[in-house]
C-alpha positions as CSV (number, residue, x, y, z in Angstrom):
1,X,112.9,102.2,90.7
2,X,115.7,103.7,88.4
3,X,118.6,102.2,86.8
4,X,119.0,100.3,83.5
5,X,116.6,97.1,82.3
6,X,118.3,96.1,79.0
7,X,118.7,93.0,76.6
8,X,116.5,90.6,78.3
9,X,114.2,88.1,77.0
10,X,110.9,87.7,79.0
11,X,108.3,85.1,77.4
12,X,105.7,83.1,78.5
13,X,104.7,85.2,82.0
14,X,100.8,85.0,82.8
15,X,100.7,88.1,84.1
16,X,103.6,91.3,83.6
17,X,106.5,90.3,82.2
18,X,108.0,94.1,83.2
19,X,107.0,96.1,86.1
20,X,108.2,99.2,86.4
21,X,107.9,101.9,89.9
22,X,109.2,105.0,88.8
23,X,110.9,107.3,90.9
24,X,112.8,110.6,91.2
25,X,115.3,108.6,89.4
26,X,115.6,107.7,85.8
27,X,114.9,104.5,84.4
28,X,116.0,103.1,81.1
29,X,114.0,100.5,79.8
30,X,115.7,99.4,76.0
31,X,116.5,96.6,73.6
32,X,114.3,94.0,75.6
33,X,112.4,91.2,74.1
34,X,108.9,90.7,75.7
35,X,106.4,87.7,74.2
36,X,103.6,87.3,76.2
37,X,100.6,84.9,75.0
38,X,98.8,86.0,78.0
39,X,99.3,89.2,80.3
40,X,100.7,92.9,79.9
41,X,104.1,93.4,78.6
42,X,105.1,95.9,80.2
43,X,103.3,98.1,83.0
44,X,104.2,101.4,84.6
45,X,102.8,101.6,88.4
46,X,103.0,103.9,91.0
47,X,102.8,107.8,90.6
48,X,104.3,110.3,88.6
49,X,103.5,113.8,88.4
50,X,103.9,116.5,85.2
51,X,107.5,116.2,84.5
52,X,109.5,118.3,81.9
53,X,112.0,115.5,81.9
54,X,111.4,112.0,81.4
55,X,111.4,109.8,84.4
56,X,111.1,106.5,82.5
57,X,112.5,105.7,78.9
58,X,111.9,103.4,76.6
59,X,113.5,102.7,73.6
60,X,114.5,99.9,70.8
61,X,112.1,97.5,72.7
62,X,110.1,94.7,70.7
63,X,106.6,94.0,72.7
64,X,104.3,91.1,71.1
65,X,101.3,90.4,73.0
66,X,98.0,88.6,72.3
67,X,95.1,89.2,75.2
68,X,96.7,92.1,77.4
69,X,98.9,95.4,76.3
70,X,102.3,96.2,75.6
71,X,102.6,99.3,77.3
72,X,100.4,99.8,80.4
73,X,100.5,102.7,82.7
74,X,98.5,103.0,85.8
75,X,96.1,105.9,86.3
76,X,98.1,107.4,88.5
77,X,100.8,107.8,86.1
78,X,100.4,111.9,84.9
79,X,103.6,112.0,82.7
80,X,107.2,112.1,82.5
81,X,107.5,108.9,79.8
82,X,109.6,108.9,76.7
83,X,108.5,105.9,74.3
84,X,109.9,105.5,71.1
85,X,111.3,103.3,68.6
86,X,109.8,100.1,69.7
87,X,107.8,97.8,67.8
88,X,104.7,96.5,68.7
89,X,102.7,93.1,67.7
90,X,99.5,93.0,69.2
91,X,97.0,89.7,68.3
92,X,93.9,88.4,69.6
93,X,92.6,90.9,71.9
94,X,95.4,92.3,73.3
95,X,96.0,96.0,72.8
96,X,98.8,98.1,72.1
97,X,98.9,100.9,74.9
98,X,96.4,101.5,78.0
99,X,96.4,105.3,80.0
100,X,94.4,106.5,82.4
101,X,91.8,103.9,82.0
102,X,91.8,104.0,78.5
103,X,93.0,101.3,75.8
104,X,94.4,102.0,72.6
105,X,94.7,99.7,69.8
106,X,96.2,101.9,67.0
107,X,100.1,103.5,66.9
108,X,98.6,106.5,65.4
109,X,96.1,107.1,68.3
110,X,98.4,106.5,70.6
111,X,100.7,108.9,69.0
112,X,98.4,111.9,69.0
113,X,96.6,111.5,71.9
114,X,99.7,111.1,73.8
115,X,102.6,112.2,71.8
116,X,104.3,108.1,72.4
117,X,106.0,106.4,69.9
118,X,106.0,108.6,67.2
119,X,108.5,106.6,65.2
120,X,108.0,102.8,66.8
121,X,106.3,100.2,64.2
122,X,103.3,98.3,64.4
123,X,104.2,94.6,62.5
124,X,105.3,91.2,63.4
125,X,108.9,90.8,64.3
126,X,108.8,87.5,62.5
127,X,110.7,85.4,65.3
128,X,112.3,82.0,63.8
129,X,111.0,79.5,66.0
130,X,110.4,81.0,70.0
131,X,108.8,77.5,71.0
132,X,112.1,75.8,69.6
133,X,112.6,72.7,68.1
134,X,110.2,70.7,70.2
135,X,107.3,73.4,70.0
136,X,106.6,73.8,73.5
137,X,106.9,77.4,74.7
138,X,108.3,78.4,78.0
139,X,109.6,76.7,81.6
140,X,106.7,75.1,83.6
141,X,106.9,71.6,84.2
142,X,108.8,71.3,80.5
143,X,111.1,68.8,79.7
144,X,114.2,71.2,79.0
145,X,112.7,74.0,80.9
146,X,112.9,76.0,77.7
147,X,116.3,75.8,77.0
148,X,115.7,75.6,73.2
149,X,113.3,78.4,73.0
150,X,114.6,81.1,70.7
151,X,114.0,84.6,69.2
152,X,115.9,85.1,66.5
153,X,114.2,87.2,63.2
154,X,115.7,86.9,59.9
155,X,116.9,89.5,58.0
156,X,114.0,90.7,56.3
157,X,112.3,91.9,59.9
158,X,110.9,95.0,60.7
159,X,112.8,94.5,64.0
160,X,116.3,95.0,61.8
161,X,117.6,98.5,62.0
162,X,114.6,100.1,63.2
163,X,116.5,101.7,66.7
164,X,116.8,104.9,67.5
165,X,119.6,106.2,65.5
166,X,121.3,108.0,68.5
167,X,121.8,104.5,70.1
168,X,125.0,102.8,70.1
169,X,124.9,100.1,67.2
170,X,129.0,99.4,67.1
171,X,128.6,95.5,68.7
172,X,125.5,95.3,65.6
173,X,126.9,92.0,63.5
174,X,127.7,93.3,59.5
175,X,126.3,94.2,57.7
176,X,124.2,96.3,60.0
177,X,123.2,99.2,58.2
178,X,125.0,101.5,61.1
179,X,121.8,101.3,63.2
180,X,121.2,99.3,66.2
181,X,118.2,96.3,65.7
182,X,115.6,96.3,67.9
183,X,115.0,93.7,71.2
184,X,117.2,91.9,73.0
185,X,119.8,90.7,70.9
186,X,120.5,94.9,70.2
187,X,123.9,95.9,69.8
């Protein structure tokens, strides 16, 4: 309900890893990391009316999901998002948007039917290792609770200097092409 959600890692949720209740005040969702096996990525509740101005941003995000959808807004939702420069990875069933009732599962759908996105990717981030050295993914009753589960991508990922150029790359580690990387480790 407004404010800032940035540079966070959320993995392994059965359900949303992000919710989001938008309000009169802006909200800034950018450079997060969301890996969800199972369950939306992010969804978008509430109600939101025509809007000249965005209500709800979201920017330089990397959403992989495999049986539910990145990006979900409720029905009620009637406008005011800004989406762009995210990537996507979508396997299994999952899907990459879902508005008013209906799923998408192409960027260039979603694109013209809703004018989202227009420059995000569609490709696998290529993440090192996220289950981590002993190969079991997430906190639950785990020996380590996760501690060693990790997201780095090498060099050679989409996910490297794909942000929106107007974002703030300075903290980026060289040689960073002056552009900010997308997900959680972002600037």
């Amino acid at each position: 309900d407004g404010g800032v959600v940035a540079n966070n890692l959320v993995y392994d949720s059965t359900n949303v890893a992000i919710r989001v209740f938008p309000s009169s005040t802006f909200t800034d969702l950018s450079n997060n990391t969301i890996y969800q096996t199972v369950g939306d990525g992010i969804r978008v509740e509430g109600t939101t009316s025509f809007s000249p101005t965005p209500l709800v941003r979201f920017r330089n995000n990397i959403l992989s999901v495999g049986t539910g959808t990145a990006l979900s807004f409720m029905p009620d939702i009637k406008g005011g998002i800004d989406s762009d420069y995210n990537l996507f990875w979508v396997t299994g069933i999952g899907k990459l948007g879902r508005w008013y009732n209906t799923d998408f599962t192409s960027q260039g759908a979603w694109f013209y039917e809703l004018g989202l996105d227009h420059n995000s990717l569609v490709a696998d981030p290529n993440f090192v290792n996220p289950a981590g050295p002993d190969g079991i993914l997430g906190y639950v009753g785990r020996v380590g609770h996760g501690a060693d589960d990790k997201f780095p991508f090498p060099s050679n990922s989409p996910a490297v200097d794909a942000g929106d150029p107007l974002s703030t790359w300075f903290l980026e580690p060289g040689p960073n092409g002056h552009r900010i990387n997308l997900g959680h480790q972002g600037n």
